[in-house]
C-alpha positions in Angstrom: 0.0 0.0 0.0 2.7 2.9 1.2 4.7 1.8 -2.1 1.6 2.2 -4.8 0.3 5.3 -3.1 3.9 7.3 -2.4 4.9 5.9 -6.2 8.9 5.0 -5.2 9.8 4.3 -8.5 8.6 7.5 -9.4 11.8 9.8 -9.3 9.2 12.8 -8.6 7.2 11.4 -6.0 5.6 13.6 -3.9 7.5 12.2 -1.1 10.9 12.8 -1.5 10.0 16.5 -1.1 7.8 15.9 1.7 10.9 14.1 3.4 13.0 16.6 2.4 10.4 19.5 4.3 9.9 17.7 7.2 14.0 16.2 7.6 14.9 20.2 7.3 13.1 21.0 10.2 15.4 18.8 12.2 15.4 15.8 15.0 15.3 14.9 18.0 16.9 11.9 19.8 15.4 9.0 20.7 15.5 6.0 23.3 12.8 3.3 23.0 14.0 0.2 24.8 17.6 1.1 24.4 17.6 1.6 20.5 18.5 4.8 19.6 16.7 6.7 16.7 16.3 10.2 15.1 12.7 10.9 14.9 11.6 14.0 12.7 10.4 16.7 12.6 11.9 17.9 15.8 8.6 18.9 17.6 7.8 15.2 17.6 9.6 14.2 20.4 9.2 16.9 22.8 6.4 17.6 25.8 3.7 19.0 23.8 1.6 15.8 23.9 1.8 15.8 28.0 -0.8 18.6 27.4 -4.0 16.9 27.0 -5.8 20.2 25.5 -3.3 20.1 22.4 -2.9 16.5 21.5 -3.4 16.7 17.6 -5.4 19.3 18.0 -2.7 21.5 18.1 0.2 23.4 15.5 3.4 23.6 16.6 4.9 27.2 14.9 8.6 26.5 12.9 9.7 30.1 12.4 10.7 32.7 14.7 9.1 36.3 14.9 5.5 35.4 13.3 3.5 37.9 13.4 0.1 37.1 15.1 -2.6 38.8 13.6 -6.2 40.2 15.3 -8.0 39.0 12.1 -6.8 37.1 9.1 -5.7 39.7 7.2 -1.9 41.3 6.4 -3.2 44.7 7.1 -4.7 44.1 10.7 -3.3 44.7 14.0 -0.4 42.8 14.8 -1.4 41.6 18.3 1.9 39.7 18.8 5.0 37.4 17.8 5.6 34.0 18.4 9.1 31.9 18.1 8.2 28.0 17.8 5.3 28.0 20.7 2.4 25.3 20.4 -0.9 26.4 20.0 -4.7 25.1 20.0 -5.6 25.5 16.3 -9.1 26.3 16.0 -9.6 26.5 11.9 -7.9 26.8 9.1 -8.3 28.5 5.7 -5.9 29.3 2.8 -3.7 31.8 4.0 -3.8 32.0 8.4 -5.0 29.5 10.6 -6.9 30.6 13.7 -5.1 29.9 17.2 -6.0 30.4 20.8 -3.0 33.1 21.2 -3.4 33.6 25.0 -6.2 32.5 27.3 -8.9 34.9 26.5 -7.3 36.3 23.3 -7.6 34.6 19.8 -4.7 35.2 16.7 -4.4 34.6 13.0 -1.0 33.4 12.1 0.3 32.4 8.4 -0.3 28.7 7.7 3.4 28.6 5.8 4.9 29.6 9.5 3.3 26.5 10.9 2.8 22.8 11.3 -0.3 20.3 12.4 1.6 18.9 15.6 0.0 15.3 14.3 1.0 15.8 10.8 3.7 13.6 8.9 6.9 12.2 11.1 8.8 9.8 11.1 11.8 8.0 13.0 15.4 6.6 10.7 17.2 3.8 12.9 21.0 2.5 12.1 20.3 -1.1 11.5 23.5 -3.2 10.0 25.3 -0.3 10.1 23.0 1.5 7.4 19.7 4.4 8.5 16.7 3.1 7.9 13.7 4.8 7.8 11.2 3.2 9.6 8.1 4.3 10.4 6.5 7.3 8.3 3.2 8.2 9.5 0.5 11.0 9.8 -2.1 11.5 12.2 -3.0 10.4 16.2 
């Protein structure tokens, strides 16, 4: 199934770019039962899901100084910045994505400044001496 629908005999498979996009972001370590592994992208390993309000209901922001918007528009107020913080995404359309920005206060950010927390990851493994990838997945 992952091989007919990612088409790996395809040179241009939409894959090997999505790799590439989420393998830029960077890693994080790993230790599952004392193998070590490189999980991507970075956000994937860290305490974001301990949160039980965010869970894949949540973006994870992979820029620094977005601008948070009061509407989703580039001409409204700029009602603050944000440098890789985790927010409850509420909706999305095709340009901003609306966030819970503080506890009573709700932003617009850019959706190119952002990431679905639950979106595709993965994990690459030295095996025989060689890095596998494997497991790529999206979703909870």
């Amino acid at each position: 199934m992952f091989l007919q629908e990612w088409q790996l005999e395809n040179s241009n498979s939409e894959l090997w770019n999505l790799l590439l996009s989420l393998v830029n972001l960077g890693f994080v370590k790993n230790n599952e039962q004392g193998i070590i592994g490189y999980s991507f992208p970075y956000y994937w390993g860290h305490s974001v899901f301990d949160n039980p309000l965010i869970e894949c209901n949540g973006l994870v922001v992979i820029k620094s100084d977005v601008k948070v918007y009061d509407s989703p528009d580039y001409n409204s107020k700029i009602i603050g910045t944000s440098n890789y913080d985790v927010f409850l995404e509420k909706e999305r359309n095709d340009s901003f994505t609306r966030i819970q920005f503080t506890r009573t206060k709700i932003g617009f950010i850019q959706n190119d400044a952002s990431r679905n927390i639950c979106g595709y990851r993965g994990c690459f493994i030295k095996k025989s001496g060689k890095w596998k990838l494997v497991w790529f997945i999206a979703g909870d």
